[in-house]
Each structure stands twice: as C-alpha cells, then as structure tokens.
Rosetta silent file (secondary structure, phi, psi, omega in degrees, C-alpha in Angstrom):
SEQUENCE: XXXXXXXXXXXXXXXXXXXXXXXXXXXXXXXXXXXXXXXXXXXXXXXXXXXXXXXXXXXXXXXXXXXXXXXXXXXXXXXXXXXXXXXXXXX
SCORE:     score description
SCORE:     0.000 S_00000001
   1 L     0.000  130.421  144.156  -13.927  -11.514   11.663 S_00000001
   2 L   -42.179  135.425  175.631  -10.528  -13.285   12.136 S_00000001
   3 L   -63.301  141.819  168.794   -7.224  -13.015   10.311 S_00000001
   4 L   -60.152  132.754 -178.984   -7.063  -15.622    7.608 S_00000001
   5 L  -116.225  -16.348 -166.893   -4.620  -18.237    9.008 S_00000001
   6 L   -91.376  105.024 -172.459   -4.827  -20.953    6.025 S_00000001
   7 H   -28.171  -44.427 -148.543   -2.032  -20.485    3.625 S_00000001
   8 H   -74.071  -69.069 -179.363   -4.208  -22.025    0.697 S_00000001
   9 H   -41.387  -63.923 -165.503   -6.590  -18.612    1.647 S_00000001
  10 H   -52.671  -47.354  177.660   -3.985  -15.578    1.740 S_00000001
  11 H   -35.604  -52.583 -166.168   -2.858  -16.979   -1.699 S_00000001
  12 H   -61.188  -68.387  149.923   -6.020  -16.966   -3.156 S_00000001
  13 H    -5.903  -85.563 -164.455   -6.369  -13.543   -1.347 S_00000001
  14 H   -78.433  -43.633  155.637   -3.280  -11.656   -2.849 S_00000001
  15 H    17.380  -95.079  139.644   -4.437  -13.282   -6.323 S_00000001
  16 H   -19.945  -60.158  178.627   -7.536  -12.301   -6.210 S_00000001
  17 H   -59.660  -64.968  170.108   -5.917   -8.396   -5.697 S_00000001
  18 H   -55.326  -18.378  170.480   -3.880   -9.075   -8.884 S_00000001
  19 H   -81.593  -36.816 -175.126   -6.793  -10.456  -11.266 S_00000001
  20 H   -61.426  -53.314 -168.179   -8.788   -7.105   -9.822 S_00000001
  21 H   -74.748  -34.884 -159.336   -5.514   -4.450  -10.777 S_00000001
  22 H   -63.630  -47.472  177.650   -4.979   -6.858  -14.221 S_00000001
  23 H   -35.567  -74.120 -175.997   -8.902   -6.460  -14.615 S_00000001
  24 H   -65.027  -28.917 -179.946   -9.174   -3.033  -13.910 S_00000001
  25 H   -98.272    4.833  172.221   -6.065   -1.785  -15.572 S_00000001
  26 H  -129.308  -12.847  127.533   -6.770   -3.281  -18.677 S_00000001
  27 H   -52.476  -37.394  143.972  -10.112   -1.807  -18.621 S_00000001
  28 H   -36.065  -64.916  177.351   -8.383    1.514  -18.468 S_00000001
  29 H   -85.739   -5.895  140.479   -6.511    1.056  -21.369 S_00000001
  30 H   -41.638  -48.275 -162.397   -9.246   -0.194  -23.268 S_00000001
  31 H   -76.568  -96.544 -112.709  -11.647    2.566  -23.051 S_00000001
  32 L  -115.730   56.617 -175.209   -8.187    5.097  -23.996 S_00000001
  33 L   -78.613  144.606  157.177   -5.387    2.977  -25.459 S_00000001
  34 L   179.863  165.735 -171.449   -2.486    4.959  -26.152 S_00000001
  35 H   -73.452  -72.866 -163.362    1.259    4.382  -24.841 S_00000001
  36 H   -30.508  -55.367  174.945    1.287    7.751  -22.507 S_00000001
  37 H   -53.930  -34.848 -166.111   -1.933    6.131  -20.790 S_00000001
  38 H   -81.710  -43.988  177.183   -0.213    2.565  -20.373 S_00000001
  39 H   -56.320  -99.186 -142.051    3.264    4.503  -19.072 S_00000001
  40 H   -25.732  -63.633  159.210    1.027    6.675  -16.679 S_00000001
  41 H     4.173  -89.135 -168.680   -0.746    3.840  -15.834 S_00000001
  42 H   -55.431  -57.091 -172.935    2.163    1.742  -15.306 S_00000001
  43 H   -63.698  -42.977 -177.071    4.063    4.499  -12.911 S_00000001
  44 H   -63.077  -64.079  168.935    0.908    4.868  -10.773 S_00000001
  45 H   -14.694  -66.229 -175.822    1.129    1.289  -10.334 S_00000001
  46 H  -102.787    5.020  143.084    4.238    0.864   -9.173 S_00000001
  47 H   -73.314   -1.508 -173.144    4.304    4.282   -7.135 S_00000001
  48 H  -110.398  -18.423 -170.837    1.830    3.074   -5.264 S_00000001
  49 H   -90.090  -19.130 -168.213    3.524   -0.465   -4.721 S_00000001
  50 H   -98.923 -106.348 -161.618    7.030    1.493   -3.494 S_00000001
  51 H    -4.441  -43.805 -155.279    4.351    3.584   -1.071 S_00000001
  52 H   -86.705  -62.263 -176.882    2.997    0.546    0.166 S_00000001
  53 H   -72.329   -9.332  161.289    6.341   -0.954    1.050 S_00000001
  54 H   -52.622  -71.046  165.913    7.306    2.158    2.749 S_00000001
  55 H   -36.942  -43.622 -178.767    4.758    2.156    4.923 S_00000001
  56 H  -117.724    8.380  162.652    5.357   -1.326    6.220 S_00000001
  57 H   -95.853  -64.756 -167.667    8.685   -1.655    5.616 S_00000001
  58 H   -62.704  -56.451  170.210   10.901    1.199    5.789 S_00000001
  59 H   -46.480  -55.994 -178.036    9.265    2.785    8.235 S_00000001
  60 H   -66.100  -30.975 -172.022    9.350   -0.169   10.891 S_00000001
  61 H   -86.987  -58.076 -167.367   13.152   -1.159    9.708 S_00000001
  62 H  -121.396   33.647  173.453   15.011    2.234    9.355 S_00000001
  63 L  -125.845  -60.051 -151.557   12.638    5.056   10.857 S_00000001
  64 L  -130.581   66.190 -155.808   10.746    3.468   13.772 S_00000001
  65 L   -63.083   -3.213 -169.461   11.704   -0.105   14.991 S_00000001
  66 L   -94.696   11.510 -174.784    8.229    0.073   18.029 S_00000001
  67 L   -88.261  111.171 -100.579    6.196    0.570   14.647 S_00000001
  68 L  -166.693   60.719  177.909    3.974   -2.373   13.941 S_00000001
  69 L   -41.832  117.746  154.092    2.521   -2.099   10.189 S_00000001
  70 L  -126.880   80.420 -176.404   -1.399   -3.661   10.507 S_00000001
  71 H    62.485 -165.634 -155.518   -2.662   -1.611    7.476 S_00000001
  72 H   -88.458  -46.352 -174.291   -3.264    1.937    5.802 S_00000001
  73 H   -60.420  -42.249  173.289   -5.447    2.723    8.784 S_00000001
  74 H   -55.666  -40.761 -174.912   -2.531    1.855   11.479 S_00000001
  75 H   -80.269  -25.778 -176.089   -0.232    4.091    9.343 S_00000001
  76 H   -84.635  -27.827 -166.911   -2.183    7.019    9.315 S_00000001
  77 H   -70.275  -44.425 -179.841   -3.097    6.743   12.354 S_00000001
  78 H   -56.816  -48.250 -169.039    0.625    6.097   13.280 S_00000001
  79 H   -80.804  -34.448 -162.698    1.673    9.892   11.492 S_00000001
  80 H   -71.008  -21.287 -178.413   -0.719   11.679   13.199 S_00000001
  81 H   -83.678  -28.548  170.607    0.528   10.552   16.773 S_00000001
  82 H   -83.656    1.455  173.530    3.703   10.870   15.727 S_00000001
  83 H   -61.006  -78.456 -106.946    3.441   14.486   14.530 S_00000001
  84 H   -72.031  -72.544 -171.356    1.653   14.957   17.492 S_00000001
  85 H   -58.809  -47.819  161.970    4.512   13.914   19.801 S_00000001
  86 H   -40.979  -47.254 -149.755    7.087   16.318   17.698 S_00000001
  87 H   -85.776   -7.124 -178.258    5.107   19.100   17.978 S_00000001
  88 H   -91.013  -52.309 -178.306    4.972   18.413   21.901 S_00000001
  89 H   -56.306  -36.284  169.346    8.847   17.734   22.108 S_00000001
  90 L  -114.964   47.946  167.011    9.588   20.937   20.547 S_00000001
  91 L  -132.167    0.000    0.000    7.431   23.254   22.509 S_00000001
C-alpha cells in the first residue's frame, strides 16, 4: 500500500481519527459520567497528544536532528538502537 498523496484523503484521514476519539470518548463518559472521569479522561487525551509530538517533534528538532519520525514503530525501534549504541560507547 502507498502513502496517501491526495490532500482531499489525509483530511478525511485525520477526521476520521477525531470522530473515532469524539466517538469513543463520549462513550466513556456515558457508561460512567462523572467530572473526575471527564478530567481523567481529558488528561489522558492530551498526555498522549504532548507524547505524540515528542516523538516526532522534539526528538528530531532538539535531541536527534538524523532522526526521521515515520511512526510509533520507527520510534521504538529508534530507542532501542539508540540505547544500544550508549551502552556500546560506554563500555
């Protein structure tokens, strides 16, 4: 399969992600409404959105400029070689 190249598509695309978390996160607080669930909620949310930009941000701008975000698998993939490479530089 190919990367989506048609603008009209990624939109639809990241959309699509937000109608899922609105979906799903408002199914959450259905079955259990109470405020502590919507803050908890709410914090996972956007700890996971600051995580996210970490990964393909921070890291490539102010850790690692040869670092190349292409998804969660590329990042993980990305700490273990660079552990890897510490633990060789300091033996």
């Amino acid at each position: 399969m190919s990367d989506l190249k048609d603008p009209r598509l990624i939109y639809l695309k990241g959309f699509l992600f937000l109608l899922g978390s609105i979906m799903a996160s408002g199914t959450l607080l259905l079955e259990n409404l109470s405020v502590r669930n919507a803050i908890l909620l709410a914090i996972a949310i956007w700890c996971s959105a600051r995580f996210y930009y970490f990964m393909f941000y921070v890291i490539e701008h102010y850790v690692d400029g040869q670092y190349r975000f292409a998804g969660l698998w590329s990042f993980i993939v990305y700490l273990f070689r660079s552990r890897a490479s510490r633990d060789r530089d300091a033996s």
